[in-house]
PQR file with spaces between the fields and no chain letter, atoms N, CA, C, O and H, PARSE charges and radii, in Angstrom:
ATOM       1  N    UNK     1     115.611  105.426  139.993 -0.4000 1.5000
ATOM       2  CA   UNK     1     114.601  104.641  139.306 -0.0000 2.0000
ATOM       3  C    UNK     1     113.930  105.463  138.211  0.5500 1.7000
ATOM       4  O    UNK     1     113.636  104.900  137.157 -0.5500 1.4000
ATOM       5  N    UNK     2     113.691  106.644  138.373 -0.4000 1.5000
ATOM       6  CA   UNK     2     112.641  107.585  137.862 -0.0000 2.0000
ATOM       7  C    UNK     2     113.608  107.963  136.626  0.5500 1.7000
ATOM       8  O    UNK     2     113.249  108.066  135.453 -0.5500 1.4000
ATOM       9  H    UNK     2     113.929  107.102  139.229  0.4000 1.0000
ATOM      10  N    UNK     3     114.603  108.104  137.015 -0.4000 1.5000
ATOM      11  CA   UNK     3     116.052  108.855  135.729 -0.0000 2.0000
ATOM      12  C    UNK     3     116.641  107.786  135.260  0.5500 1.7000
ATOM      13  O    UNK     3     117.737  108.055  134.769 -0.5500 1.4000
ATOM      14  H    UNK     3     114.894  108.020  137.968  0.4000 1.0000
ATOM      15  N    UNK     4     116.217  106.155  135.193 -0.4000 1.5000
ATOM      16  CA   UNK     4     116.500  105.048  134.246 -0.0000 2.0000
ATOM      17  C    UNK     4     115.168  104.725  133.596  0.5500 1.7000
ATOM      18  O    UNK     4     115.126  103.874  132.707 -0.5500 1.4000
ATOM      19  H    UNK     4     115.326  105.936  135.591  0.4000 1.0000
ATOM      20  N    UNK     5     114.088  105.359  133.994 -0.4000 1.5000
ATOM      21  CA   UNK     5     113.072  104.642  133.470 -0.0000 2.0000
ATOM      22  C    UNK     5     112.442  106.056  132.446  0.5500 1.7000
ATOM      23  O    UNK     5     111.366  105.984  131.851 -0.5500 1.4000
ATOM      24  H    UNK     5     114.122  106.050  134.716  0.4000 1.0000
ATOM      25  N    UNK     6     113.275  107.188  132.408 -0.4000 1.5000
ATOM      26  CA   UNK     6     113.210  108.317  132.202 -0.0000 2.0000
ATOM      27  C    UNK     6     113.884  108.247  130.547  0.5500 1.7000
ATOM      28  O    UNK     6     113.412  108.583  129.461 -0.5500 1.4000
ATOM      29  H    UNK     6     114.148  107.247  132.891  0.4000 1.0000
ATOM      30  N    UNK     7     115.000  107.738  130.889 -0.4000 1.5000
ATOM      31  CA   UNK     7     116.182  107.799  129.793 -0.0000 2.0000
ATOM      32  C    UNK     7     116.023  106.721  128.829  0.5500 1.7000
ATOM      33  O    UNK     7     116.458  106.738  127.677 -0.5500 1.4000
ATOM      34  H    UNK     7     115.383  107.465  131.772  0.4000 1.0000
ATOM      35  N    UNK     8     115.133  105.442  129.584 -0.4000 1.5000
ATOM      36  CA   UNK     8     114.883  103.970  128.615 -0.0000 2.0000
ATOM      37  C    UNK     8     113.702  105.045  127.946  0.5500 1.7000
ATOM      38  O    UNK     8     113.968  105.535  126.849 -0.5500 1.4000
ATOM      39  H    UNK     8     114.780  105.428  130.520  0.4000 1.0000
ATOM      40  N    UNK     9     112.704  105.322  128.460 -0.4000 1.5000
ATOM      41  CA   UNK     9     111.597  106.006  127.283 -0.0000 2.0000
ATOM      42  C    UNK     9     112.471  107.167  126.833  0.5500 1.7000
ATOM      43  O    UNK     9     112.732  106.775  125.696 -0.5500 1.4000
ATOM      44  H    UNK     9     112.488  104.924  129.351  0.4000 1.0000
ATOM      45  N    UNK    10     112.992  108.134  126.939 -0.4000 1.5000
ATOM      46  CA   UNK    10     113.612  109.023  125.826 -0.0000 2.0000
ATOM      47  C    UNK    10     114.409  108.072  124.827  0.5500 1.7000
ATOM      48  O    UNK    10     114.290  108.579  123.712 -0.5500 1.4000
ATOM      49  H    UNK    10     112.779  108.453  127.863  0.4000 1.0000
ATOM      50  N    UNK    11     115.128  106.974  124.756 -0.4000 1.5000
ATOM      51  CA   UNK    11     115.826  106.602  124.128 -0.0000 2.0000
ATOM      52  C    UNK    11     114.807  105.768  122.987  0.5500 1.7000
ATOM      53  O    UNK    11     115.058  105.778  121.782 -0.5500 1.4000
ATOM      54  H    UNK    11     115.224  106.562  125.662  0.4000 1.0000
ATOM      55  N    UNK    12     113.505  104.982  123.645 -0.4000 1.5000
ATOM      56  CA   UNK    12     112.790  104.553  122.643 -0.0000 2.0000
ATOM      57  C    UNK    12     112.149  106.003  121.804  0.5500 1.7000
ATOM      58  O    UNK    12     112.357  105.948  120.592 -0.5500 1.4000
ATOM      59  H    UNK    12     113.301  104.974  124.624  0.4000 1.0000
ATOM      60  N    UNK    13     111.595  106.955  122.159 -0.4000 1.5000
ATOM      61  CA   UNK    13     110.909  107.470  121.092 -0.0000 2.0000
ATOM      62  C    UNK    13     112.152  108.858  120.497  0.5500 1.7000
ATOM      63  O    UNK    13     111.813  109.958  120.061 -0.5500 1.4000
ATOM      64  H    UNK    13     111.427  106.999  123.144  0.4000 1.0000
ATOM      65  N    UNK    14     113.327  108.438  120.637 -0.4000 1.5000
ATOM      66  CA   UNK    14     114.122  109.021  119.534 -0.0000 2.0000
ATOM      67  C    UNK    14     114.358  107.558  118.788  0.5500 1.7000
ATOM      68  O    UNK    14     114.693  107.844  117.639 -0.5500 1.4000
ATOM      69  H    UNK    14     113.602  107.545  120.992  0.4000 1.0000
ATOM      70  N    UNK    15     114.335  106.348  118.913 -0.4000 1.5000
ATOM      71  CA   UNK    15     114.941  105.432  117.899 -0.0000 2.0000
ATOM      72  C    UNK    15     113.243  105.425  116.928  0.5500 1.7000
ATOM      73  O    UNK    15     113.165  105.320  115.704 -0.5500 1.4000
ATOM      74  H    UNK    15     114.062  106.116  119.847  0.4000 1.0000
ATOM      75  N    UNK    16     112.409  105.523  117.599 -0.4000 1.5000
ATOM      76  CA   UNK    16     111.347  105.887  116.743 -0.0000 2.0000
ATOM      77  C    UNK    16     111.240  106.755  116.101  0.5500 1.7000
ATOM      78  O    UNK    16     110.750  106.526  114.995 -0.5500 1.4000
ATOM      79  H    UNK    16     112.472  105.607  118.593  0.4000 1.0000
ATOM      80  N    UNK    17     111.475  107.629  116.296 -0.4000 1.5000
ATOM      81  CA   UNK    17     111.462  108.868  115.499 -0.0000 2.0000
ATOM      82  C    UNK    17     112.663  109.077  114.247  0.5500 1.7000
ATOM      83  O    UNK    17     112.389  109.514  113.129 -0.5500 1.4000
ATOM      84  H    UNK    17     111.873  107.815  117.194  0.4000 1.0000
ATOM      85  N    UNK    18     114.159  108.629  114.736 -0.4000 1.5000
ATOM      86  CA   UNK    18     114.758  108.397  113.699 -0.0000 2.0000
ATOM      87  C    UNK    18     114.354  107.523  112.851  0.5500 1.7000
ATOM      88  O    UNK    18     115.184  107.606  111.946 -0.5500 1.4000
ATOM      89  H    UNK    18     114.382  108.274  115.644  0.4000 1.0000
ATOM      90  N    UNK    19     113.217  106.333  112.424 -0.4000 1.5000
ATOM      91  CA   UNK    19     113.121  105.724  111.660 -0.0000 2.0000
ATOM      92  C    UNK    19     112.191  105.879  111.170  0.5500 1.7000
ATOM      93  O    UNK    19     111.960  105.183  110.182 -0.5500 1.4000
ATOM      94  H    UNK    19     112.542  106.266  113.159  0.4000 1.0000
ATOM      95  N    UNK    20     111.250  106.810  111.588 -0.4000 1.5000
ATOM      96  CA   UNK    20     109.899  107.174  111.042 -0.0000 2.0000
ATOM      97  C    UNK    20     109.873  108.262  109.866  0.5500 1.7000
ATOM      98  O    UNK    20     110.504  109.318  109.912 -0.5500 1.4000
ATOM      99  H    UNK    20     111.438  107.375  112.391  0.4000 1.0000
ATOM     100  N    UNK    21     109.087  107.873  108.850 -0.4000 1.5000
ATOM     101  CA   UNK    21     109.174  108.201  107.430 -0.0000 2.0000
ATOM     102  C    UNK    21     107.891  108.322  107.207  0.5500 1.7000
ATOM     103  O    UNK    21     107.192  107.379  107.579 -0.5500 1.4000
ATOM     104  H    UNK    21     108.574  107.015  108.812  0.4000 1.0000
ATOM     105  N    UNK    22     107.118  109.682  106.442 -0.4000 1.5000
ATOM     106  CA   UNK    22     106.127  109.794  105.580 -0.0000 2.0000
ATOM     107  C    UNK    22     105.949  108.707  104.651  0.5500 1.7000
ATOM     108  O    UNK    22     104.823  108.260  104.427 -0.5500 1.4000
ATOM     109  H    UNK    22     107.685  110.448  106.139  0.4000 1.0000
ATOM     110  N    UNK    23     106.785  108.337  104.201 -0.4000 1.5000
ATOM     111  CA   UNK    23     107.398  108.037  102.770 -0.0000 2.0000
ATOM     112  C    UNK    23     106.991  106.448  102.979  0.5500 1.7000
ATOM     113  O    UNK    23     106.406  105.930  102.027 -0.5500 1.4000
ATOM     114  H    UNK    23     107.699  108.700  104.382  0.4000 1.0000
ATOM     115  N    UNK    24     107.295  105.485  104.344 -0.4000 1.5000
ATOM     116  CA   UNK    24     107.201  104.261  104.849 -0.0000 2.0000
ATOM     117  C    UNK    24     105.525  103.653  105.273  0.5500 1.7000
ATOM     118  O    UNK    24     105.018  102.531  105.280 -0.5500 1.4000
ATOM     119  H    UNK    24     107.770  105.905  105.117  0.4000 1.0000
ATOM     120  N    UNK    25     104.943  105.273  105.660 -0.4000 1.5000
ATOM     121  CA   UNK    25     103.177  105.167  106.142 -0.0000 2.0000
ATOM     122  C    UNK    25     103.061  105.548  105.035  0.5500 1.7000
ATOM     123  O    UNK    25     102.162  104.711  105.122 -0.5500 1.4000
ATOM     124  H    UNK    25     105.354  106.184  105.655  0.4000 1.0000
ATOM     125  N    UNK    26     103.032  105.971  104.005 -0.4000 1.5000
ATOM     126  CA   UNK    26     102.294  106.087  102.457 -0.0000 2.0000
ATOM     127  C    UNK    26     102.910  104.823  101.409  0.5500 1.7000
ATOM     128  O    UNK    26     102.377  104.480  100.354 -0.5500 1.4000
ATOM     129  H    UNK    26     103.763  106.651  103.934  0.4000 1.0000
ATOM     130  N    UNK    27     104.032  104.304  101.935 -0.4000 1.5000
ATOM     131  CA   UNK    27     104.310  102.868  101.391 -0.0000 2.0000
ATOM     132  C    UNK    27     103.042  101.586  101.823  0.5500 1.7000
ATOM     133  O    UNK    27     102.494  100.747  101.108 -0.5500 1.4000
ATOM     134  H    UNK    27     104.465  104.582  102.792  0.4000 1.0000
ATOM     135  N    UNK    28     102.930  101.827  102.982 -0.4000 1.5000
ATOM     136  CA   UNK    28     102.185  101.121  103.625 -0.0000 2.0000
ATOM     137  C    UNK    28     100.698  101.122  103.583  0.5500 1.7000
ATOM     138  O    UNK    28     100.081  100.097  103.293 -0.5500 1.4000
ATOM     139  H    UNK    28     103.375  102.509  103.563  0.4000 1.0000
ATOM     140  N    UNK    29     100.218  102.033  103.811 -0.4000 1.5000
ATOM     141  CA   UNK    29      99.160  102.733  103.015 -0.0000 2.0000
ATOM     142  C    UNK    29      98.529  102.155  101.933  0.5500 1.7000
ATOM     143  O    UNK    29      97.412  101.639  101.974 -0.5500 1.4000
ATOM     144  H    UNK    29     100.720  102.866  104.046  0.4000 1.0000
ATOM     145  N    UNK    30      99.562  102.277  100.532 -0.4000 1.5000
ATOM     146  CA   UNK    30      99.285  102.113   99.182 -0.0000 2.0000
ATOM     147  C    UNK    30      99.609  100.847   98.945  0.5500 1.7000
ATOM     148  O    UNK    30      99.390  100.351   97.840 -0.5500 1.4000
ATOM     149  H    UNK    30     100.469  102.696  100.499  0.4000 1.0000
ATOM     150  N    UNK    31     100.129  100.208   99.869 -0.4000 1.5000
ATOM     151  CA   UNK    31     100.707   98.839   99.500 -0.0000 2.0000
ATOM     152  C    UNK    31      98.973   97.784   99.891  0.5500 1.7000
ATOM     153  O    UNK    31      98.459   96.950   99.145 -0.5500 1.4000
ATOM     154  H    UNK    31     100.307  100.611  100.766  0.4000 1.0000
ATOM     155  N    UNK    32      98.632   98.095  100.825 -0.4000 1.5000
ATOM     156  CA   UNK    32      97.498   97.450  101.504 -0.0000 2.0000
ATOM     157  C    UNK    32      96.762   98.459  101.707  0.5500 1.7000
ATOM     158  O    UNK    32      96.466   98.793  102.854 -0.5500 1.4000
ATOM     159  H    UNK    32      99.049   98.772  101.431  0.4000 1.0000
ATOM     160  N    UNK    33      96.220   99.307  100.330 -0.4000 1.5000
ATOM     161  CA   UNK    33      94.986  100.070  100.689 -0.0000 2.0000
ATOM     162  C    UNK    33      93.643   99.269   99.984  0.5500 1.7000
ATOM     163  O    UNK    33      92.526   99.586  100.392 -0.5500 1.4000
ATOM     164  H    UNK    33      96.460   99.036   99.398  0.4000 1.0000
ATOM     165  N    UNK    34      93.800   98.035   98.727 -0.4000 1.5000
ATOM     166  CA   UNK    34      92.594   96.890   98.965 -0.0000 2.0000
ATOM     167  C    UNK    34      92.054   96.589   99.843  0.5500 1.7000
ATOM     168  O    UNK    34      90.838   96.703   99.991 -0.5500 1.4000
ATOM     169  H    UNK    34      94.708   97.777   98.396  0.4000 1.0000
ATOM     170  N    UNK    35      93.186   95.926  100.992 -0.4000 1.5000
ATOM     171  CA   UNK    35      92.964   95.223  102.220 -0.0000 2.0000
ATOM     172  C    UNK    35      91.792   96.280  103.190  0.5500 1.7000
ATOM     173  O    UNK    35      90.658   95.933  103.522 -0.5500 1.4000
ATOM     174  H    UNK    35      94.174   95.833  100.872  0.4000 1.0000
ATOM     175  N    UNK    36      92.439   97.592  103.495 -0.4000 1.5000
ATOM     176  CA   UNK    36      91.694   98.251  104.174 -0.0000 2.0000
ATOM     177  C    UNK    36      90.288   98.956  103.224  0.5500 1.7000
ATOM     178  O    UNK    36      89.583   99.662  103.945 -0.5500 1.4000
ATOM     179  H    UNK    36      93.360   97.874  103.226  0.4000 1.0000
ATOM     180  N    UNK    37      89.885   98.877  101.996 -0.4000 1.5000
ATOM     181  CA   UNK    37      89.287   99.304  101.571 -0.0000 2.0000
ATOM     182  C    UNK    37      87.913   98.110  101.663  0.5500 1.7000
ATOM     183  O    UNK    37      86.761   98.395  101.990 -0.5500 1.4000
ATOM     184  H    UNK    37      90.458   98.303  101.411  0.4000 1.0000
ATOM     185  N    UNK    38      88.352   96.943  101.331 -0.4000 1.5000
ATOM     186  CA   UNK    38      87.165   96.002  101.039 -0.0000 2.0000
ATOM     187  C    UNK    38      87.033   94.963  102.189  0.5500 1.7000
ATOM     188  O    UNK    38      86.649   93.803  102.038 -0.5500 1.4000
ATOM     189  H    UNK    38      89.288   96.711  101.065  0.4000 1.0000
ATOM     190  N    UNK    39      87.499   95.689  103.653 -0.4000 1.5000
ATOM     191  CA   UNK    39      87.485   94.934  104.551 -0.0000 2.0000
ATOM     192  C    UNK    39      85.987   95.038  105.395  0.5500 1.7000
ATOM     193  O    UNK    39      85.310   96.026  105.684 -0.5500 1.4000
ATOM     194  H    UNK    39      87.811   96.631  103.776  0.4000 1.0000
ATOM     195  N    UNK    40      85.805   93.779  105.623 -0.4000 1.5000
ATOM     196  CA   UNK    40      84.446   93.521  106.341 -0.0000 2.0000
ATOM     197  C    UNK    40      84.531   94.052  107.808  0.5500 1.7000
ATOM     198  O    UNK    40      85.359   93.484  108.520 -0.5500 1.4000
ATOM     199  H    UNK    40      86.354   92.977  105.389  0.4000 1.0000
ATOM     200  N    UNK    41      83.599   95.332  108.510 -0.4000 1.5000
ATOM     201  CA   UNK    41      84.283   95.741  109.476 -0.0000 2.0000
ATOM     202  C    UNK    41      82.953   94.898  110.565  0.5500 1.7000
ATOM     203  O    UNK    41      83.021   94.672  111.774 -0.5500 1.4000
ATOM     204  H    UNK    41      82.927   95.794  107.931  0.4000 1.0000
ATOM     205  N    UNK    42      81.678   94.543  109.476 -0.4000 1.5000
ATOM     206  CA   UNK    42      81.281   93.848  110.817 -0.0000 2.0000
ATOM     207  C    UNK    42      80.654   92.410  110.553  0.5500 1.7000
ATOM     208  O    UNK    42      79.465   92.107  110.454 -0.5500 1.4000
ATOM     209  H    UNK    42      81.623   94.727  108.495  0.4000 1.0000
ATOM     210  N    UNK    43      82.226   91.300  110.432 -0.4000 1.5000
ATOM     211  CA   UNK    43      82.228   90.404  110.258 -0.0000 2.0000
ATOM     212  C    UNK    43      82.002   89.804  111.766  0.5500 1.7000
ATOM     213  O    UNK    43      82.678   90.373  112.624 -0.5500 1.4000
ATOM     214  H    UNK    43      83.192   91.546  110.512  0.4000 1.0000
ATOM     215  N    UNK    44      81.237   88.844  112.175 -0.4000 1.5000
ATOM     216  CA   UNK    44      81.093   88.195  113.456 -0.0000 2.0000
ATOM     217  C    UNK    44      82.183   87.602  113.717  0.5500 1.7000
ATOM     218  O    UNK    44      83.108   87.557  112.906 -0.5500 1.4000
ATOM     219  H    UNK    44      80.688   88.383  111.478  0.4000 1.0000
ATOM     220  N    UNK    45      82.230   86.948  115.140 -0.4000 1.5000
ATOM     221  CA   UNK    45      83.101   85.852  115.850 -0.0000 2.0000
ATOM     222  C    UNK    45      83.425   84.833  115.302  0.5500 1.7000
ATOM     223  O    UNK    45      84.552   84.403  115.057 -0.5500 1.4000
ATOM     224  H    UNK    45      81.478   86.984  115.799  0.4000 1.0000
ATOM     225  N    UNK    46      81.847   84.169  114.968 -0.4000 1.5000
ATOM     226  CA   UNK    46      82.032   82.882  114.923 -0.0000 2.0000
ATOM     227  C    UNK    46      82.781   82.491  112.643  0.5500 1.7000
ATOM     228  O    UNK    46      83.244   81.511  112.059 -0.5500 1.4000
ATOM     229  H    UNK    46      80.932   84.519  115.166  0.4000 1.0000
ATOM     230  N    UNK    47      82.555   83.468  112.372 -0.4000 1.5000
ATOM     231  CA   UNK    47      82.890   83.632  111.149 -0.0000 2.0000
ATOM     232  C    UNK    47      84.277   83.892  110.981  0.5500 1.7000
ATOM     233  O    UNK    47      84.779   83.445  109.950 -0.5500 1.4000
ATOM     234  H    UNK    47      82.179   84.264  112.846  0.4000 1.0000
ATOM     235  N    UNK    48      85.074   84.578  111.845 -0.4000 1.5000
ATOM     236  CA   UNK    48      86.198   84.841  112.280 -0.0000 2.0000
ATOM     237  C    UNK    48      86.702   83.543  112.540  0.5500 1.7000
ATOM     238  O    UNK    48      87.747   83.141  112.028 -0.5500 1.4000
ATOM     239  H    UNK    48      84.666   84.942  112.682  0.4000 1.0000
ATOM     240  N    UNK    49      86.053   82.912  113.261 -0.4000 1.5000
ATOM     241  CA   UNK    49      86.534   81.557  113.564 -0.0000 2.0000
ATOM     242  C    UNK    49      87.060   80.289  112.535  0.5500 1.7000
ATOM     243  O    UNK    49      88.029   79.530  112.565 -0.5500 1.4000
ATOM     244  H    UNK    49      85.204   83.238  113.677  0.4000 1.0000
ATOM     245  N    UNK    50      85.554   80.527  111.338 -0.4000 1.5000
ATOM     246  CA   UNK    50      85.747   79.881  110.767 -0.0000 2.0000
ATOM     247  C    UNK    50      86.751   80.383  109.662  0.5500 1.7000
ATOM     248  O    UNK    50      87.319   79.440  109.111 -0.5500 1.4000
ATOM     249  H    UNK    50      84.767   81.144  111.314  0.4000 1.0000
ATOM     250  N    UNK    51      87.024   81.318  109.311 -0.4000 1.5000
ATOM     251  CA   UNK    51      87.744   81.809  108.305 -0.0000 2.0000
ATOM     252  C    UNK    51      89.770   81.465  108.681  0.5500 1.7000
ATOM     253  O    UNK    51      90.733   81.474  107.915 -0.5500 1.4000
ATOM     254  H    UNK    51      86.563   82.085  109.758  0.4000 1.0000
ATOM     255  N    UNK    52      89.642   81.160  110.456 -0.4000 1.5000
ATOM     256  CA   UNK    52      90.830   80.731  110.948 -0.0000 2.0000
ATOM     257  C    UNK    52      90.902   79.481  110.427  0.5500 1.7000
ATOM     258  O    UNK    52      91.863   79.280  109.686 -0.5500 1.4000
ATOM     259  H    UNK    52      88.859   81.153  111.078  0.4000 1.0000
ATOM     260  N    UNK    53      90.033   78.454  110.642 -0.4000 1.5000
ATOM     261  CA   UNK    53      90.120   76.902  110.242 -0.0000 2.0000
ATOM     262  C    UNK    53      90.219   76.794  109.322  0.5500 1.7000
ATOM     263  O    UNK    53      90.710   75.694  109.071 -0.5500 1.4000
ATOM     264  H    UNK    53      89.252   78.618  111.244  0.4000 1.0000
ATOM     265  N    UNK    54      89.919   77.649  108.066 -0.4000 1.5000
ATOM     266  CA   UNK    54      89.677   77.513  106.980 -0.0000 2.0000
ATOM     267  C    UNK    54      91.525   77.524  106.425  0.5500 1.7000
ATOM     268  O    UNK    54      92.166   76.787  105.675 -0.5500 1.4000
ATOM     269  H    UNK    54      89.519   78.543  108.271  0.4000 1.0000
ATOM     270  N    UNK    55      91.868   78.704  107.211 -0.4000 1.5000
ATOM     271  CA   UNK    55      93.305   78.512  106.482 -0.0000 2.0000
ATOM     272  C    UNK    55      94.095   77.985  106.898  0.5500 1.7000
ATOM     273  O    UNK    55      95.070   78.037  106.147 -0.5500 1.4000
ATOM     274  H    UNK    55      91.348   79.303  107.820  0.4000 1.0000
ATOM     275  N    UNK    56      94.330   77.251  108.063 -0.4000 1.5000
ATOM     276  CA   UNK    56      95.159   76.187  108.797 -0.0000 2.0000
ATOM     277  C    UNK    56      94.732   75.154  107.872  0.5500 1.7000
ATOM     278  O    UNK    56      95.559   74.512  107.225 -0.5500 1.4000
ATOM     279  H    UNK    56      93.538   77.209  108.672  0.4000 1.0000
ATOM     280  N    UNK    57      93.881   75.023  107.807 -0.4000 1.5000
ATOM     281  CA   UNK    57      93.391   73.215  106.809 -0.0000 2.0000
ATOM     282  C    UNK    57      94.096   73.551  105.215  0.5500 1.7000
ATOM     283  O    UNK    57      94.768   72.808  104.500 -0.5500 1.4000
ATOM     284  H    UNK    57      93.209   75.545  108.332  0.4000 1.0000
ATOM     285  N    UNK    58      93.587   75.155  104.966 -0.4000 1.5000
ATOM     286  CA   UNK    58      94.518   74.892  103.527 -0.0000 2.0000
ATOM     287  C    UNK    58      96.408   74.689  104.329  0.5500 1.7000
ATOM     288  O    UNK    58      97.231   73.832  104.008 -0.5500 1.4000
ATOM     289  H    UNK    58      93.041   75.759  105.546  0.4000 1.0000
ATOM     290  N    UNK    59      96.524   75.461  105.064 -0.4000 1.5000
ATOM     291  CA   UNK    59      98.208   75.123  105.266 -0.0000 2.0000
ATOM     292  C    UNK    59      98.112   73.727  105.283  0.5500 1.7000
ATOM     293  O    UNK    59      98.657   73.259  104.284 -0.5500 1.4000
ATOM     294  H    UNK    59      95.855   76.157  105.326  0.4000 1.0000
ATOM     295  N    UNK    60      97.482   72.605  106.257 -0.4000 1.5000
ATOM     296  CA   UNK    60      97.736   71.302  106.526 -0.0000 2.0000
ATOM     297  C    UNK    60      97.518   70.679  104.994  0.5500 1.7000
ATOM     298  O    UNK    60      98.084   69.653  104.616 -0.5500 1.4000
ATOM     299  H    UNK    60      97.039   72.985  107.068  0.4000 1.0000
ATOM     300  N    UNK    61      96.680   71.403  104.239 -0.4000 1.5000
ATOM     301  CA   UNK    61      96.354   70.698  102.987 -0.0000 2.0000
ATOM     302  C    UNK    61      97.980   70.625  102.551  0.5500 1.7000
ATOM     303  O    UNK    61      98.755   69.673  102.467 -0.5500 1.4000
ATOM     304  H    UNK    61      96.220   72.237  104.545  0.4000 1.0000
ATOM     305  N    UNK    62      98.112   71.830  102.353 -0.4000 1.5000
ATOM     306  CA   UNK    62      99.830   71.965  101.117 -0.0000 2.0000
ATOM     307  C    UNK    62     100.535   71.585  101.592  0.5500 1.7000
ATOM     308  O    UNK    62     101.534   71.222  100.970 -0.5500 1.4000
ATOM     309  H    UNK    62      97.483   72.604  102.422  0.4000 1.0000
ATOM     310  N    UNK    63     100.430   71.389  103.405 -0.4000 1.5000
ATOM     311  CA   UNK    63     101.930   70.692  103.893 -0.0000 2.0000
ATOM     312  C    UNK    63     102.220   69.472  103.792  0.5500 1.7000
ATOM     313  O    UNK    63     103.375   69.046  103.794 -0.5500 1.4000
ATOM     314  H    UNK    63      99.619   71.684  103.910  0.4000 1.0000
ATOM     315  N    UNK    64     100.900   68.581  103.665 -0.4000 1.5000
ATOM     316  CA   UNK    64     100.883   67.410  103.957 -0.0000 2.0000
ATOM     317  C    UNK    64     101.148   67.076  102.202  0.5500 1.7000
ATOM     318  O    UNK    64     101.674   66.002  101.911 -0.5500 1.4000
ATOM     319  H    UNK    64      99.962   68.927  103.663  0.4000 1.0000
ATOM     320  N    UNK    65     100.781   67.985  101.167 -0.4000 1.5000
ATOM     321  CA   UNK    65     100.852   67.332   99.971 -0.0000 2.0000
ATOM     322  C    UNK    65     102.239   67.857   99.402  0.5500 1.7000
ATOM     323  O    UNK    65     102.586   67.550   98.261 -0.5500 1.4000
ATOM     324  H    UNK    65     100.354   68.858  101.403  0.4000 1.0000
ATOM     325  N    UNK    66     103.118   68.750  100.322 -0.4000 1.5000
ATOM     326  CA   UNK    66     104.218   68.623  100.213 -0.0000 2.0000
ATOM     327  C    UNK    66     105.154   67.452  100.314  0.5500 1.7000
ATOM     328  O    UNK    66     105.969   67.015   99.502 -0.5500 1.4000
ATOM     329  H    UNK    66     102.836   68.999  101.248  0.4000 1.0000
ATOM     330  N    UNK    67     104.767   66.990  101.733 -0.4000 1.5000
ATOM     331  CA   UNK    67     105.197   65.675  102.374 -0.0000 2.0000
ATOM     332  C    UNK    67     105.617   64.500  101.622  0.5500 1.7000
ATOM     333  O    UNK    67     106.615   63.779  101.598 -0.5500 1.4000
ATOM     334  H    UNK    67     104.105   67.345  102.393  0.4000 1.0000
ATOM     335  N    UNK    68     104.158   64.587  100.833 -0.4000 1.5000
ATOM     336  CA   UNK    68     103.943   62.827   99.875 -0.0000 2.0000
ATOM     337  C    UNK    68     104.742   62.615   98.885  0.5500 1.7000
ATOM     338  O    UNK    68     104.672   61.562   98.250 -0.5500 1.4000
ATOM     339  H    UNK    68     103.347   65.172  100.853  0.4000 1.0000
């Protein structure tokens, strides 16, 4: 048990590691450093909430005026 559950985690953090790149976290980084720069870190719940409804209704907006 111990030497399959041994070999499944060695095998995940070498497939991690072969794909892990400086180059991919500074892509990432610079790609969405707006996002993390002008992000509201103490936006409430209920604002959270609404900012969810807000963009489902625009999706239902464009889907439905896809539709017509």
């Amino acid at each position: 048990m111990g030497k399959s559950f041994g070999g499944w985690l060695w095998e995940g953090i070498t497939k991690f590691l072969s794909n892990f790149s400086f180059e991919k976290v500074a892509t990432f980084i610079t790609s969405n450093w707006d996002s993390f720069w002008n992000f509201n870190w103490n936006i409430s719940d209920s604002d959270i909430d609404r900012n969810i409804q807000n963009i489902a209704g625009q999706f239902i907006t464009t889907t439905a005026g896809f539709f017509r």
